[in-house]
C-alpha positions in Angstrom: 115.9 93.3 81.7 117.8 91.2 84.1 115.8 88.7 86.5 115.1 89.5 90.1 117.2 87.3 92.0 115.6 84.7 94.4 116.8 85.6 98.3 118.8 83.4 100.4 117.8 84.5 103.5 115.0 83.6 105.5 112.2 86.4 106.6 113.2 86.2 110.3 117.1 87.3 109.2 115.0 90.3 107.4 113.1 91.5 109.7 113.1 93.1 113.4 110.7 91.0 114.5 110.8 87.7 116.3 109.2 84.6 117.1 105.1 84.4 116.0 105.1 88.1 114.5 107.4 87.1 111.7 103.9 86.6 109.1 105.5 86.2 106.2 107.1 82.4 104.7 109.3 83.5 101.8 110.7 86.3 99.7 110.4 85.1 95.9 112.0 87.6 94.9 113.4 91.2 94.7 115.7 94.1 93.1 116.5 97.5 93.7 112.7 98.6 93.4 110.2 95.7 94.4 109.7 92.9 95.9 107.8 89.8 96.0 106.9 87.7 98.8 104.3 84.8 99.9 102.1 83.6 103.0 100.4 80.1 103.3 97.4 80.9 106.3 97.9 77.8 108.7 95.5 78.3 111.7 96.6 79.1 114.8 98.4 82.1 113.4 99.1 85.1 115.9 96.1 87.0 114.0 93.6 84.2 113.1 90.1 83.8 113.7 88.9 80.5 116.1 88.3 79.4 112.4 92.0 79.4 111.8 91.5 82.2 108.6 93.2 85.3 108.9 91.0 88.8 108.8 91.8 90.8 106.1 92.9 93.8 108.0 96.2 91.7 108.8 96.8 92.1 105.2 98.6 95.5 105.9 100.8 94.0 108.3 101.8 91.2 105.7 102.7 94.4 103.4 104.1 96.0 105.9 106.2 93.1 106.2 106.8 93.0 102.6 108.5 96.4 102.5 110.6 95.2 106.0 112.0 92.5 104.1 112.6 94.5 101.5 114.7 97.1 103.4 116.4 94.0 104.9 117.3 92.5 101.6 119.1 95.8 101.0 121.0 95.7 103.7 121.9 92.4 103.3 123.0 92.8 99.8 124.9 95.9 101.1 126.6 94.3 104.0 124.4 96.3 106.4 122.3 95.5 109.9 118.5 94.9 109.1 116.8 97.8 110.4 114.0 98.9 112.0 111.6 100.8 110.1 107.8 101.9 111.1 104.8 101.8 109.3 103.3 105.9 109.5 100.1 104.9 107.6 98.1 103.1 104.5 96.1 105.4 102.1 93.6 103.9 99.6 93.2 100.3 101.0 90.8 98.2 98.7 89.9 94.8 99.9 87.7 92.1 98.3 87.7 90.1 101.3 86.8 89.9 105.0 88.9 86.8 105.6 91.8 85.3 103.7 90.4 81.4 104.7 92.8 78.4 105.6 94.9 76.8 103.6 95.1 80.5 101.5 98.5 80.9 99.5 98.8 84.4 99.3 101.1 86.3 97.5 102.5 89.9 97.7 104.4 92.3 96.1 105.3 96.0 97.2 107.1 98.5 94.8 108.8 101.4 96.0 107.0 104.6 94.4 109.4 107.1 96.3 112.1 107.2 99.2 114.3 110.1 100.4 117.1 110.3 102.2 115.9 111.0 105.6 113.9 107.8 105.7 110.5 108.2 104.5 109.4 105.9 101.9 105.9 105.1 100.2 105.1 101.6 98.3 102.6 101.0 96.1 101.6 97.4 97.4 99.3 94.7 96.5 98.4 91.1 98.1 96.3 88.4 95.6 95.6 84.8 96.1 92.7 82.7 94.9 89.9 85.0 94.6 91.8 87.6 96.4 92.5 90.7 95.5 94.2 93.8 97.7 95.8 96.5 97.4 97.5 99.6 99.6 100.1 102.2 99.8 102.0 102.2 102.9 104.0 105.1 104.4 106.8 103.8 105.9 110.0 105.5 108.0 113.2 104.0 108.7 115.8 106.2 110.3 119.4 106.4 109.7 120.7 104.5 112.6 117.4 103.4 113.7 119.1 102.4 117.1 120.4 105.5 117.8 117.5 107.2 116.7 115.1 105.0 119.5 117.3 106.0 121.9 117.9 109.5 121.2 113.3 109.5 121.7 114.3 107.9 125.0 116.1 110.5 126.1 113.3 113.2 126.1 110.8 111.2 127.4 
């Protein structure tokens, strides 16, 4: 069993996203099937509460984000664009937690269960930190051509 190499690109050259609703700090790691990725909850986050923790709920975007980066360490290893993908729906989200509080280092890893080749993938995903425990699976899409495929939904609207 080979190690999963560490990334050497940042989340924001990983994901579509810019600016405030990049959520997640680092990719630990990855490989052809998983990967694993962390959050430190600083307050003042797009999400928080006036408390400065973040609610729970957020922890499917971080997730969501998860399997993003993912997809964009792919490409990257590939020599692709990053791109954009869309989050169809969780199933069996368990949570032990309203809040993840300040200060929280969270960490999370998503596993891809299946994928075909139009696009649709689900990931077995999970998110732990101290005393923190969650886990999802997210349905996920992400189009050939992504681009093309936006603008092709433009047309008919």
């Amino acid at each position: 069993m080979t190690a999963a190499p560490s990334c050497p690109w940042p989340p924001a050259d990983l994901l579509p996203h810019a600016g405030d609703m990049v959520l997640i700090d680092q990719v630990l790691s990855f490989d052809e099937e998983q990967i694993h990725t962390r959050v430190i909850v600083r307050p003042g986050g797009l999400f928080n509460r006036p408390d400065g923790s973040m609610p729970a709920w957020v922890g499917i975007e971080l997730m969501a984000q998860s399997v993003a980066a993912f997809a964009g360490c792919q490409a990257r290893v590939k020599g692709d664009p990053v791109e954009l993908g869309f989050l169809l729906g969780t199933r069996k989200f368990e949570c032990n937690v309203e809040h993840f509080p300040v200060s929280s280092e969270l960490t999370i890893h998503a596993r891809r269960s299946l994928q075909d080749d139009s696009g649709m993938g689900v990931f077995e995903c999970s998110l732990s930190g101290a005393g923190i425990q969650v886990s999802a699976r997210l349905n996920v899409y992400c189009p050939p051509q992504s681009a093309s495929y936006l603008a092709e939904g433009a047309a008919h609207d």
